[in-house]
VODO-480110 format. One record per residue: residue number from 1; x, y, z of N, C-alpha, C, O in turn; residue in three letters; chain. Coordinates in steps of 0.05 Angstrom, whole numbers, plus 5000, padded with zeros to 4 digits. Layout:
BEGIN
REC, NUM, X, Y, Z, X, Y, Z, X, Y, Z, X, Y, Z, ALA, A
...
***
This chain:
BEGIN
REC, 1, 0264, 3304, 6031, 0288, 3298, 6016, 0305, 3279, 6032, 0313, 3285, 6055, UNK, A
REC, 2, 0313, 3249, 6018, 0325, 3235, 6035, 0343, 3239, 6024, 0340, 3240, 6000, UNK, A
REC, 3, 0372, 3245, 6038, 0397, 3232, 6024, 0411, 3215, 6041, 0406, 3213, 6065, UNK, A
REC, 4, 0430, 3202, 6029, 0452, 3188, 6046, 0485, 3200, 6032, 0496, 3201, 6010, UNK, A
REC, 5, 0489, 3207, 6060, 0521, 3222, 6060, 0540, 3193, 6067, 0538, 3180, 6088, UNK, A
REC, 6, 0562, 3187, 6042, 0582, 3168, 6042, 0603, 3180, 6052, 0608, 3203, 6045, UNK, A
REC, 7, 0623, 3163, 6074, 0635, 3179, 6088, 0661, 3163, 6097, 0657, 3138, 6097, UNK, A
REC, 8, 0685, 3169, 6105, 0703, 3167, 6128, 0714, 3184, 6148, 0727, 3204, 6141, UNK, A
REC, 9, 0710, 3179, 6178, 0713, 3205, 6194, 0741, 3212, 6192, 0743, 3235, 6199, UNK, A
REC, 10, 0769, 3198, 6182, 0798, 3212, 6180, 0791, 3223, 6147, 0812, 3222, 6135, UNK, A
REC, 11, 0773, 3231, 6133, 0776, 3241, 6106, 0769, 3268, 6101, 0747, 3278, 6099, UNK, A
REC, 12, 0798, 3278, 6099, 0804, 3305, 6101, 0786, 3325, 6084, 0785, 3349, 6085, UNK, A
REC, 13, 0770, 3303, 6062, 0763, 3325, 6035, 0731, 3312, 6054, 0712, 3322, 6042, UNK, A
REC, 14, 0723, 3299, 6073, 0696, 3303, 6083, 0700, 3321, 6100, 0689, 3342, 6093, UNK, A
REC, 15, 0717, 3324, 6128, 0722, 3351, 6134, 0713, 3383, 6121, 0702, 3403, 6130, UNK, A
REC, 16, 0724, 3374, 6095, 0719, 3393, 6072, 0694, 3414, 6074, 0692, 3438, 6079, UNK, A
REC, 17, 0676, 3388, 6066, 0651, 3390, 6052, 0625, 3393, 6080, 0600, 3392, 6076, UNK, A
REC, 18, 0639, 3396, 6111, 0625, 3390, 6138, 0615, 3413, 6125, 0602, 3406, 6105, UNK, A
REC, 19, 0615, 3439, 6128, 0602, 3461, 6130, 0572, 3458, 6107, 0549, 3466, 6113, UNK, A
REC, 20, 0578, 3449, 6087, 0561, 3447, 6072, 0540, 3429, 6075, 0518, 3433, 6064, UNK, A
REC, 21, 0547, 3404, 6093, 0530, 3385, 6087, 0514, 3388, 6122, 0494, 3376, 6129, UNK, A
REC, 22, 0531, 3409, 6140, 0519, 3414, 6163, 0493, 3437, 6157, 0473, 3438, 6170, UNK, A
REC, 23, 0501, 3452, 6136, 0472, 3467, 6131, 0445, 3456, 6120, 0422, 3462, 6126, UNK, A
REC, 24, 0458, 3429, 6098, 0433, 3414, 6092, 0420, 3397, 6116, 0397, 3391, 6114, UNK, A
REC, 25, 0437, 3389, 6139, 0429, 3368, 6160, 0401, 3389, 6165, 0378, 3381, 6161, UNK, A
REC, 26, 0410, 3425, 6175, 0393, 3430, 6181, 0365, 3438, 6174, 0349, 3447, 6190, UNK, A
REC, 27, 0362, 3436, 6153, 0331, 3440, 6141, 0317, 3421, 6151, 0326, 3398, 6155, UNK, A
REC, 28, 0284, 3430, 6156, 0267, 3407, 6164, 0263, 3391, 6147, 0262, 3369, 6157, UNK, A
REC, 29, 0259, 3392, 6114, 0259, 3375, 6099, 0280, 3353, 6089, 0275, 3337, 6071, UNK, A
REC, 30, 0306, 3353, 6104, 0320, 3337, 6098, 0332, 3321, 6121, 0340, 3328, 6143, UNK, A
REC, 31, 0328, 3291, 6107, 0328, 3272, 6118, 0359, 3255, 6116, 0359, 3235, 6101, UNK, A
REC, 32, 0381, 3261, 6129, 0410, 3248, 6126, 0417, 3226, 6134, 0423, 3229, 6157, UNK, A
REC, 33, 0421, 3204, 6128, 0435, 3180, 6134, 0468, 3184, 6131, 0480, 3194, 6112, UNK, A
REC, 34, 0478, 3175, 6153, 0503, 3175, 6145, 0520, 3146, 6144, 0518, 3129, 6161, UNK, A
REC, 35, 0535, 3145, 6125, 0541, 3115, 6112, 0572, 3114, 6117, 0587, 3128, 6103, UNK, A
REC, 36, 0582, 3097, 6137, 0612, 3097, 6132, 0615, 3079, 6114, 0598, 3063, 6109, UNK, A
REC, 37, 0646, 3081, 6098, 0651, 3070, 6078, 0677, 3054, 6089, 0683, 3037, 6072, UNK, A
REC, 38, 0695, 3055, 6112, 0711, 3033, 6118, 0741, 3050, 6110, 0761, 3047, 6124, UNK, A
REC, 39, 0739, 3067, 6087, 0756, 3077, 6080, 0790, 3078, 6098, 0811, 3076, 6085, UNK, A
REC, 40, 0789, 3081, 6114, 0818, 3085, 6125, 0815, 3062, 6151, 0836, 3060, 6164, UNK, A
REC, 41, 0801, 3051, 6157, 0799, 3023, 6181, 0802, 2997, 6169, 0804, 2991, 6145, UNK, A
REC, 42, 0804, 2981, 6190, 0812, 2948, 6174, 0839, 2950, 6161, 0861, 2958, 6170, UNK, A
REC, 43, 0830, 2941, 6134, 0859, 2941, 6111, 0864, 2967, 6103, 0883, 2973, 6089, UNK, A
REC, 44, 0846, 2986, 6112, 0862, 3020, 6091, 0878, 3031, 6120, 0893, 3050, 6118, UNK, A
REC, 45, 0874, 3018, 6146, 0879, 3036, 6168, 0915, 3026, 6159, 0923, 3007, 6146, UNK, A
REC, 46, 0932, 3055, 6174, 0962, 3045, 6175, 0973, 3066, 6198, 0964, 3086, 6208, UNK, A
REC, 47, 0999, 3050, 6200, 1020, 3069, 6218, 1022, 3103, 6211, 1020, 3107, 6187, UNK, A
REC, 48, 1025, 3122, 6222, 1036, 3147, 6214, 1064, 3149, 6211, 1079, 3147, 6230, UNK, A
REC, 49, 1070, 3154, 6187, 1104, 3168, 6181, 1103, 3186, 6172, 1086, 3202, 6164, UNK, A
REC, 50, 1133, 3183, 6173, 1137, 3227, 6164, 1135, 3228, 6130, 1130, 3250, 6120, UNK, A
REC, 51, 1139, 3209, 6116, 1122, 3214, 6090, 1095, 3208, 6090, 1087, 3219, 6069, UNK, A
REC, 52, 1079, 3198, 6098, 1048, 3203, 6097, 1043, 3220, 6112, 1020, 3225, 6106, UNK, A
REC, 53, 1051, 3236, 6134, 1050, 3261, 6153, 1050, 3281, 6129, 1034, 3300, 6127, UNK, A
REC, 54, 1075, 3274, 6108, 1081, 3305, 6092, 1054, 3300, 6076, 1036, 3316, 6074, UNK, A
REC, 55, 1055, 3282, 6069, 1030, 3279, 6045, 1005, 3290, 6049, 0989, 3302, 6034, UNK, A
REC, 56, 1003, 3281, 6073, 0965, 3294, 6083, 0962, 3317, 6091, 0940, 3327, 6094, UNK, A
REC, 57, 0995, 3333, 6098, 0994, 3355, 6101, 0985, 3375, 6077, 0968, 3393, 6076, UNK, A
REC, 58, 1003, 3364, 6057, 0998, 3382, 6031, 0967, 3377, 6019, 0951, 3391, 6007, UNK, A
REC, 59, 0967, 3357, 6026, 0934, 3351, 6016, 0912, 3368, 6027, 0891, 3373, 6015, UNK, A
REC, 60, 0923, 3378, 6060, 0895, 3385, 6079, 0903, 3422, 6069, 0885, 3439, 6066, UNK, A
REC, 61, 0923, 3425, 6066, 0928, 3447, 6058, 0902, 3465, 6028, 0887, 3484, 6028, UNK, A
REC, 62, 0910, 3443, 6008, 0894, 3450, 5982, 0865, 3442, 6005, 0859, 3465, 6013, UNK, A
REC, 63, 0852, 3427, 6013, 0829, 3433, 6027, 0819, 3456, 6035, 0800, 3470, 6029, UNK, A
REC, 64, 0842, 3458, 6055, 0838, 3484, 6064, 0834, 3520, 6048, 0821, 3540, 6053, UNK, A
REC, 65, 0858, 3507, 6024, 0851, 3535, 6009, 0819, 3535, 5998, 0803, 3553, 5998, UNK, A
REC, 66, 0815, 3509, 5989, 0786, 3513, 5976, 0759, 3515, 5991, 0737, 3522, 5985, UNK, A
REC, 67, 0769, 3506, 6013, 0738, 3507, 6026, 0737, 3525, 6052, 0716, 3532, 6062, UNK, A
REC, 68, 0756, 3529, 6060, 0770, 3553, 6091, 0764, 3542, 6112, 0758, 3556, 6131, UNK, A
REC, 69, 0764, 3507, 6115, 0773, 3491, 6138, 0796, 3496, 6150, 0817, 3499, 6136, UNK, A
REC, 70, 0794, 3499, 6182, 0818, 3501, 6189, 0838, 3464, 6193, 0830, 3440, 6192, UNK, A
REC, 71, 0855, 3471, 6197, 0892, 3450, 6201, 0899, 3465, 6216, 0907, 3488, 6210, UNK, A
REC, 72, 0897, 3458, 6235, 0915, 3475, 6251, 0947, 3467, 6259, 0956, 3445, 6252, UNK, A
REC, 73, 0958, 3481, 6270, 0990, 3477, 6279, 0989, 3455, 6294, 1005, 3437, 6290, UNK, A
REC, 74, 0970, 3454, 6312, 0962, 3441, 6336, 0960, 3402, 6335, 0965, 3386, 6353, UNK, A
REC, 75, 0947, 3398, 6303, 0939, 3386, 6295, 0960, 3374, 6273, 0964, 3350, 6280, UNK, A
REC, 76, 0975, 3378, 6252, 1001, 3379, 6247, 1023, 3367, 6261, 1035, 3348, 6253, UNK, A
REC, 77, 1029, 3383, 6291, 1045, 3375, 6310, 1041, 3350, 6325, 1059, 3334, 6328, UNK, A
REC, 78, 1013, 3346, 6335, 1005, 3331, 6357, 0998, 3306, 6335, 1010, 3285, 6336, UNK, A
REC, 79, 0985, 3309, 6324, 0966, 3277, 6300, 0989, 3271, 6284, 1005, 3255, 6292, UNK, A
REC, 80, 0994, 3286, 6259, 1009, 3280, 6245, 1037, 3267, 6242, 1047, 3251, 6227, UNK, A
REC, 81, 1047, 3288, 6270, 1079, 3279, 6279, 1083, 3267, 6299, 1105, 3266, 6308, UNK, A
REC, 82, 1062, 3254, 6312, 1061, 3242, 6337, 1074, 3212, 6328, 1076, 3198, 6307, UNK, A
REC, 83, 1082, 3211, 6356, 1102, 3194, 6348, 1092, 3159, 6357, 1087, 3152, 6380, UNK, A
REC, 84, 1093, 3138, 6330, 1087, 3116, 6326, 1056, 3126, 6330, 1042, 3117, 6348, UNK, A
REC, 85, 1046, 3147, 6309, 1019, 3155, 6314, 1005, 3137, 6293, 1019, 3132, 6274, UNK, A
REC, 86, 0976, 3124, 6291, 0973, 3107, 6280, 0946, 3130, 6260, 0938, 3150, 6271, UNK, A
REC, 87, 0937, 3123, 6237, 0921, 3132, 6222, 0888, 3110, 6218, 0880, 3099, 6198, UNK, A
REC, 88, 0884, 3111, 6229, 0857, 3094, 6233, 0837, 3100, 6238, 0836, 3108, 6262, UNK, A
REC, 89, 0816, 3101, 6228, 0784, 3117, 6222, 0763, 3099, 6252, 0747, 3106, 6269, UNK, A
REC, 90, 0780, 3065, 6241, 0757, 3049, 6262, 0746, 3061, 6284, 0722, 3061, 6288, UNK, A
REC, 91, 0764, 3074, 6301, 0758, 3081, 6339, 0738, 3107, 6334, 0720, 3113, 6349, UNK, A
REC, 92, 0744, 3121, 6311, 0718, 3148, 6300, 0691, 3131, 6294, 0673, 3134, 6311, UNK, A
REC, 93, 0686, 3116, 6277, 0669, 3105, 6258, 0654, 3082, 6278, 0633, 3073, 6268, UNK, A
REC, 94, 0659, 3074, 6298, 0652, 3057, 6313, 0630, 3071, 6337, 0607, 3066, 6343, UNK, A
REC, 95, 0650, 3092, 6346, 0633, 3112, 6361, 0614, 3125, 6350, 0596, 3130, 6366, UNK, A
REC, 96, 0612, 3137, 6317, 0595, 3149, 6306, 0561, 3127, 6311, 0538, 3135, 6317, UNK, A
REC, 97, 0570, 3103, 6304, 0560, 3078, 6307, 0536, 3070, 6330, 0513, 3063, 6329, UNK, A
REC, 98, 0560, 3077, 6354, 0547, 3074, 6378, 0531, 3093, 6385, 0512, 3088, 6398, UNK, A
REC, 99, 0535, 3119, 6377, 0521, 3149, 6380, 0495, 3144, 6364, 0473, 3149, 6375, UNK, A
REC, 100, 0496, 3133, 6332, 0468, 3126, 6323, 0454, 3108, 6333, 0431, 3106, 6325, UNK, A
REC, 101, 0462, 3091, 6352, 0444, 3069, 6362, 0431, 3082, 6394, 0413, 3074, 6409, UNK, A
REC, 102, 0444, 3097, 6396, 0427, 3114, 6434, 0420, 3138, 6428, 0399, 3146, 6437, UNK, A
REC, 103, 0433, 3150, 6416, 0420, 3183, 6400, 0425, 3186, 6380, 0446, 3199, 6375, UNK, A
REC, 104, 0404, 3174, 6355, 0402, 3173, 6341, 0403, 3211, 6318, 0409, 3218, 6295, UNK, A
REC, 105, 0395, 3217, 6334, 0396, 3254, 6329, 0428, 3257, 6322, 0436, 3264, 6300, UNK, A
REC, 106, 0446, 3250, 6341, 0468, 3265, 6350, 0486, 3251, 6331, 0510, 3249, 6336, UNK, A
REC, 107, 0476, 3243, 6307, 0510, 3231, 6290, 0521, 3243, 6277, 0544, 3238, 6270, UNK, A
REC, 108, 0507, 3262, 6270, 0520, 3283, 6254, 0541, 3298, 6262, 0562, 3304, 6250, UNK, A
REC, 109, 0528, 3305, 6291, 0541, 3328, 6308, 0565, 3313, 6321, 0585, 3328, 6325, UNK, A
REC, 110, 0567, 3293, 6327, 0585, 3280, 6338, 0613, 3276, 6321, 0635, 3274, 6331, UNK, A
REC, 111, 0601, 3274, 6281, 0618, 3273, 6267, 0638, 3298, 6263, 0662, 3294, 6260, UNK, A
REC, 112, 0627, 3325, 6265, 0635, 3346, 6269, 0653, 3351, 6291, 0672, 3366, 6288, UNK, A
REC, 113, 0647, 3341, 6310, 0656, 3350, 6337, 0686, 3326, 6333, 0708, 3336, 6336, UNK, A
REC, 114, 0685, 3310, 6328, 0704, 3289, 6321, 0719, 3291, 6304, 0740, 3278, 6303, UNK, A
REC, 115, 0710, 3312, 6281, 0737, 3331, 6259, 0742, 3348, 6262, 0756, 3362, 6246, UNK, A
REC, 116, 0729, 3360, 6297, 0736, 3390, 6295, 0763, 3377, 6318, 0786, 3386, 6313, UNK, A
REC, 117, 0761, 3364, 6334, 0783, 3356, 6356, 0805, 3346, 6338, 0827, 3350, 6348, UNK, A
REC, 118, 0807, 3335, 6314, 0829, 3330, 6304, 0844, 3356, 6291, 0863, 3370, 6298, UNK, A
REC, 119, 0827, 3355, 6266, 0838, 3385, 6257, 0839, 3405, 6264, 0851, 3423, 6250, UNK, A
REC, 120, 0828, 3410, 6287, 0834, 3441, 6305, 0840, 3436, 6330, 0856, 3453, 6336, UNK, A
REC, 121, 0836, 3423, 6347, 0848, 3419, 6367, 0874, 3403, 6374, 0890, 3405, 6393, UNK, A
REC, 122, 0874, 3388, 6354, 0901, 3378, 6352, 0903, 3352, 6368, 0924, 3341, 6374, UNK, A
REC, 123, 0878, 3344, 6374, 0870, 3315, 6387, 0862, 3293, 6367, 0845, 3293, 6350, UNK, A
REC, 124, 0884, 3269, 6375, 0884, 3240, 6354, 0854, 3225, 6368, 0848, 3219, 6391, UNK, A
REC, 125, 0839, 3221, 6337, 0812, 3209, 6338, 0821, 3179, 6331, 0806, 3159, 6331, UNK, A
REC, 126, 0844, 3181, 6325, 0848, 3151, 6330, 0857, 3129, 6360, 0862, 3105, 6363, UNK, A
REC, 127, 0856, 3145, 6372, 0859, 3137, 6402, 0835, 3138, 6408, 0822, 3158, 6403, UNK, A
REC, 128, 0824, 3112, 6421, 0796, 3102, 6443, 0794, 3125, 6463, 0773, 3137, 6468, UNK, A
REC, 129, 0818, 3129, 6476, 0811, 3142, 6499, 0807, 3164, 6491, 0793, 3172, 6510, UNK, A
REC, 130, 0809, 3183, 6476, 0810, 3213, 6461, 0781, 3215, 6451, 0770, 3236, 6446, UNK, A
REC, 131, 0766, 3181, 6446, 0739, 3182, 6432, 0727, 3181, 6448, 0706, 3190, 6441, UNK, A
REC, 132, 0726, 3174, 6474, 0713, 3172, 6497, 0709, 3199, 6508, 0687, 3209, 6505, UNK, A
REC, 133, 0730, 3212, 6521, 0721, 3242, 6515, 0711, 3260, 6498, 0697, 3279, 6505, UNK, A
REC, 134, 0717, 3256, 6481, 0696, 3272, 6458, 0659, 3264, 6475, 0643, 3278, 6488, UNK, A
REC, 135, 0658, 3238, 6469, 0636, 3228, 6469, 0620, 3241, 6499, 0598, 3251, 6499, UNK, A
REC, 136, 0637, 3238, 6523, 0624, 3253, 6544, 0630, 3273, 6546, 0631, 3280, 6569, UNK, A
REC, 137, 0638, 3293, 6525, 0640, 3321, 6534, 0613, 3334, 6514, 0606, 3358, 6516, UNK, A
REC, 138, 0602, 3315, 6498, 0575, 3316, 6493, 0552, 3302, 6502, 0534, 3292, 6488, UNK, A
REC, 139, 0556, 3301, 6524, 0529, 3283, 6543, 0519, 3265, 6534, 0496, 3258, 6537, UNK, A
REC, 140, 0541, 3248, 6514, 0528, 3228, 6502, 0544, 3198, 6518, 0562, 3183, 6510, UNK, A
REC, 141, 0528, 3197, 6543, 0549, 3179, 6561, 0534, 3143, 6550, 0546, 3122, 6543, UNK, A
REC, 142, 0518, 3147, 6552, 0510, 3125, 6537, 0525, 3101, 6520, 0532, 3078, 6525, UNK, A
REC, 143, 0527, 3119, 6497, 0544, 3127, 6477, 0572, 3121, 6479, 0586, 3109, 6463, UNK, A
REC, 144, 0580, 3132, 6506, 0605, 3124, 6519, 0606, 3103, 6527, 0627, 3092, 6523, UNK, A
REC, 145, 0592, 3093, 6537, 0595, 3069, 6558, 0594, 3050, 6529, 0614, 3039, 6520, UNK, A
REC, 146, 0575, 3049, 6521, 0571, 3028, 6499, 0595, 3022, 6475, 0600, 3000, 6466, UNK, A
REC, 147, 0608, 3046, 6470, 0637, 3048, 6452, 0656, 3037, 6463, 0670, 3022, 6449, UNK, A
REC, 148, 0667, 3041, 6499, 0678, 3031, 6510, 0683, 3000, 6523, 0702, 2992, 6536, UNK, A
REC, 149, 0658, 2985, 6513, 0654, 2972, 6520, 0634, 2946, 6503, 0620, 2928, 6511, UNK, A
REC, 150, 0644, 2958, 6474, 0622, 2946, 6453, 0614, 2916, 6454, 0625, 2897, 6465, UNK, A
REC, 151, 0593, 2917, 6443, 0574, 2896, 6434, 0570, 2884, 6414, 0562, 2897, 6395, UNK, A
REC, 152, 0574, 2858, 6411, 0571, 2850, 6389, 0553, 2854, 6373, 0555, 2842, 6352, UNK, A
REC, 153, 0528, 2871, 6377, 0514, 2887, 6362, 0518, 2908, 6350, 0510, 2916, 6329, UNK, A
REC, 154, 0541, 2924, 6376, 0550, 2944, 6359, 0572, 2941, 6339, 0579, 2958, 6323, UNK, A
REC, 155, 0583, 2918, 6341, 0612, 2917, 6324, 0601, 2903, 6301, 0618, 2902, 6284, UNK, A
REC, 156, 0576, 2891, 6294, 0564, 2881, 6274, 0546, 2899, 6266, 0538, 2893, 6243, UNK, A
REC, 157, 0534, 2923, 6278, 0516, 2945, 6262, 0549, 2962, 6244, 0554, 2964, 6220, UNK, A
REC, 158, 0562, 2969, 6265, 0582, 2981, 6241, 0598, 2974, 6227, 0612, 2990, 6216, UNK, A
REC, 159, 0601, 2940, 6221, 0612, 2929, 6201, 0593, 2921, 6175, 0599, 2915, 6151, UNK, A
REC, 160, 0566, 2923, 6189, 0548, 2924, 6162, 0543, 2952, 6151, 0543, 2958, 6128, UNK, A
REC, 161, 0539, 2965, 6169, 0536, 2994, 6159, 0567, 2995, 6131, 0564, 2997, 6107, UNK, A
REC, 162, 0594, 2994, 6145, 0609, 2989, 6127, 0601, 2978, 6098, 0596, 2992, 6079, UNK, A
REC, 163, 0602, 2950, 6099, 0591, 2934, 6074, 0574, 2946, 6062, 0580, 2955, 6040, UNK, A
REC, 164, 0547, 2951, 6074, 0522, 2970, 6055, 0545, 3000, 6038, 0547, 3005, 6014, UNK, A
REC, 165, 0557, 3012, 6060, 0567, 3031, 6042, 0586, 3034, 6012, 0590, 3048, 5993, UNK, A
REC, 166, 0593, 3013, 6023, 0611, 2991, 5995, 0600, 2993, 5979, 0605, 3011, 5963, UNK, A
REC, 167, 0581, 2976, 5974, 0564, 2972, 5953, 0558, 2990, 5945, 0556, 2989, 5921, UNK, A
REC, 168, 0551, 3016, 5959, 0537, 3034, 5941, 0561, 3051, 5930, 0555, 3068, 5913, UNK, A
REC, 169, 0588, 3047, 5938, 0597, 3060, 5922, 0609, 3050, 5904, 0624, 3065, 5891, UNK, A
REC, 170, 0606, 3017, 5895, 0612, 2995, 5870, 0596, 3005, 5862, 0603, 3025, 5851, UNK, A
REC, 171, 0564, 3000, 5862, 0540, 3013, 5852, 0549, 3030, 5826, 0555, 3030, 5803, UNK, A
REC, 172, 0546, 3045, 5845, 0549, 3074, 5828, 0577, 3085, 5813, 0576, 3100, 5793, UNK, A
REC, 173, 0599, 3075, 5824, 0626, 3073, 5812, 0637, 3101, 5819, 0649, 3117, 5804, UNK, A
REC, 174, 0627, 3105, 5850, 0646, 3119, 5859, 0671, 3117, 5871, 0676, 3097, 5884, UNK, A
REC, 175, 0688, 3138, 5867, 0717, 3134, 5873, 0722, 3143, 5889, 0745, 3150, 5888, UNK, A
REC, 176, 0710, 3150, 5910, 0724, 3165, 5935, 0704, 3173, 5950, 0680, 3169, 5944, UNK, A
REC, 177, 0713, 3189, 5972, 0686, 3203, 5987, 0690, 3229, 5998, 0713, 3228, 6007, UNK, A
REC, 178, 0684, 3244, 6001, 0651, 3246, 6001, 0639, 3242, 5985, 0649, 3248, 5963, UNK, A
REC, 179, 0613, 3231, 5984, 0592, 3223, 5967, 0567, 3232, 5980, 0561, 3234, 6003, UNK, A
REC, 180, 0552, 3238, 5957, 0521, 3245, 5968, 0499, 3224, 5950, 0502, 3220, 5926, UNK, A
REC, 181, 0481, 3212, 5964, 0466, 3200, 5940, 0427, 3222, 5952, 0416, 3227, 5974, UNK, A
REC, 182, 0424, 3223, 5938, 0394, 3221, 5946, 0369, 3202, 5932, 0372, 3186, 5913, UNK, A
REC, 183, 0349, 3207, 5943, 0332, 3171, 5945, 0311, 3197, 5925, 0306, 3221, 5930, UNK, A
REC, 184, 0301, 3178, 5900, 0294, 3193, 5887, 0257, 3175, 5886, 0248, 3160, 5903, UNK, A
REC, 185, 0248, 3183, 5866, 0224, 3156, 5854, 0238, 3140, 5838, 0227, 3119, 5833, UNK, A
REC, 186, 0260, 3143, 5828, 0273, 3123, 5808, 0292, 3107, 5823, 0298, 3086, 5811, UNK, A
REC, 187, 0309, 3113, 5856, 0323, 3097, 5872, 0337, 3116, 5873, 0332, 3136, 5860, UNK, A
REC, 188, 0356, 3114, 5888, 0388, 3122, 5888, 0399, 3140, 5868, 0403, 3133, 5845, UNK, A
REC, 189, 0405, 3163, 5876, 0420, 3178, 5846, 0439, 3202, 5864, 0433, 3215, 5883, UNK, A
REC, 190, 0467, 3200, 5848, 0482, 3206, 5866, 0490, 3238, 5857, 0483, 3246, 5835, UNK, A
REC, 191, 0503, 3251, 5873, 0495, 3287, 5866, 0536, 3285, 5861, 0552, 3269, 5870, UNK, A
REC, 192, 0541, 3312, 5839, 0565, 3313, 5842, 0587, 3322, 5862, 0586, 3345, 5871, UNK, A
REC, 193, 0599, 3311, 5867, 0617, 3319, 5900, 0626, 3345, 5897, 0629, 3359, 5917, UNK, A
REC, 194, 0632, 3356, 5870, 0644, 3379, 5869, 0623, 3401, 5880, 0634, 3422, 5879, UNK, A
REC, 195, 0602, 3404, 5888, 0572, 3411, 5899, 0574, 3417, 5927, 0560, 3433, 5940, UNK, A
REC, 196, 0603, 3394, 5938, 0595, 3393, 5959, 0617, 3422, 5980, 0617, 3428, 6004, UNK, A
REC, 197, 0631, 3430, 5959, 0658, 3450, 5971, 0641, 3478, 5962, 0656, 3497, 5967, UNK, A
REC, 198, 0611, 3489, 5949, 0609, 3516, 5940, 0586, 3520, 5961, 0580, 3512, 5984, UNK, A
REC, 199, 0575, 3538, 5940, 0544, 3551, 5949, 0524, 3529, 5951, 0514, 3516, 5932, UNK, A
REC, 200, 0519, 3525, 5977, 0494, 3508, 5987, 0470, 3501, 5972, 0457, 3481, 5969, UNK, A
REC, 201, 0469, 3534, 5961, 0436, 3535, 5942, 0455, 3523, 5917, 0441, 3521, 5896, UNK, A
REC, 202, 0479, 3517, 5913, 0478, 3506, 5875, 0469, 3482, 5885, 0450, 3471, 5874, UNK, A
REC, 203, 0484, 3467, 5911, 0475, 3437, 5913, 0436, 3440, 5920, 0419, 3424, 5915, UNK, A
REC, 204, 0435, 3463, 5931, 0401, 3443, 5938, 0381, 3449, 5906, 0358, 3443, 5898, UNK, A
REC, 205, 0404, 3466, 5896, 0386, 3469, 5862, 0380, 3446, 5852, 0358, 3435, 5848, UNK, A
REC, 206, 0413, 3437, 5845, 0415, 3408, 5835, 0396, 3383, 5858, 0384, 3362, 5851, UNK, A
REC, 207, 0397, 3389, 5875, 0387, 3364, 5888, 0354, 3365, 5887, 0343, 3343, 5890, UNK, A
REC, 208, 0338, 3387, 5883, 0310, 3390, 5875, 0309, 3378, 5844, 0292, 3362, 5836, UNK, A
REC, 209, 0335, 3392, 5824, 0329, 3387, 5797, 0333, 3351, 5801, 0314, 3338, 5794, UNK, A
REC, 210, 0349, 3341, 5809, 0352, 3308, 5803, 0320, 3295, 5818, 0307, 3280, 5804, UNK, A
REC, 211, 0312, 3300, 5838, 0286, 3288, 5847, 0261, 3295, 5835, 0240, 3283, 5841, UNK, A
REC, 212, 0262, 3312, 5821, 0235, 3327, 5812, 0226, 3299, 5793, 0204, 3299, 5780, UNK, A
***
């Protein structure tokens, strides 16, 4: 089972949907690509204020009731209200980047570990230096060195990775993300996101019924 998971690492409703889409990573039969979509870097990245602070609060909140992700206080206080704190996915999405190009295994886990330091630890993934630690506090020094120090290979694998994810979600005329597509005999066919906040087995029902 191939799928490709559409994504931004500041997107609170992918947060969401980690638990769910960390049980599908783990089956042997499934095969995950993960696709950033640009969503909050470049032109969506912006400053933090105390009205988009309130906003994403109330937003992470309804997350939280539906899916029992934690927000912590920690995370509220330190990201949210931090001061001239900036909202930008790039310094996440770059490293996820660099992590698929030296351990290719570890992007998943890295993505996790990178929403668990914001939303529960209360550490800004929009700071380089905050990504750098993450990155060597999972022996992914490599990874480190290479993020810190990128390449025009790497800043051109994750600006195409970007672009490709675009498209697929013009493609398909999705409006947001998370997104799931899986690779069928007919191409590309994308699963409903609402799939992605319940019971695991409704999504791998549906995801056997669409490939069959």
């Amino acid at each position: 089972m191939q799928l490709t998971y559409l994504y931004d690492p500041l997107c609170g409703w992918c947060y969401g949907a980690t638990p769910t889409i960390a049980k599908l990573a783990t089956r042997p039969d499934v095969t995950l690509e993960l696709m950033p979509t640009g969503l909050f870097s470049g032109a969506g990245a912006r400053r933090m204020d105390a009205n988009f602070a309130s906003f994403a609060w109330q937003n992470d909140q309804r997350i939280a009731k539906l899916t029992g992700q934690v927000f912590s206080k920690s995370y509220r206080n330190n990201v949210l209200n931090k001061p001239n704190g900036s909202f930008d996915s790039g310094p996440a999405g770059l490293a996820i980047t660099a992590v698929q190009m030296t351990a290719p295994k570890q992007g998943f886990a890295t993505l996790k570990s990178l929403q668990s330091a914001r939303y529960v630890d209360g550490l800004d993934n929009s700071d380089t230096n905050v990504v750098i630690d993450i990155l060597r506090d999972l022996d992914l020094d490599e990874a480190a060195k290479l993020y810190a120090d990128p390449t025009d290979e790497l800043i051109s694998t994750y600006q195409n990775a970007i672009r490709q994810g675009q498209r697929l979600m013009q493609r398909f005329g999705l409006n947001g993300v998370p997104s799931l597509l899986i690779k069928t005999g007919r191409g590309d066919e994308p699963i409903s996101s609402n799939l992605l906040y319940g019971d695991v087995n409704l999504l791998t029902a549906e995801l056997n019924a669409v490939s069959a």
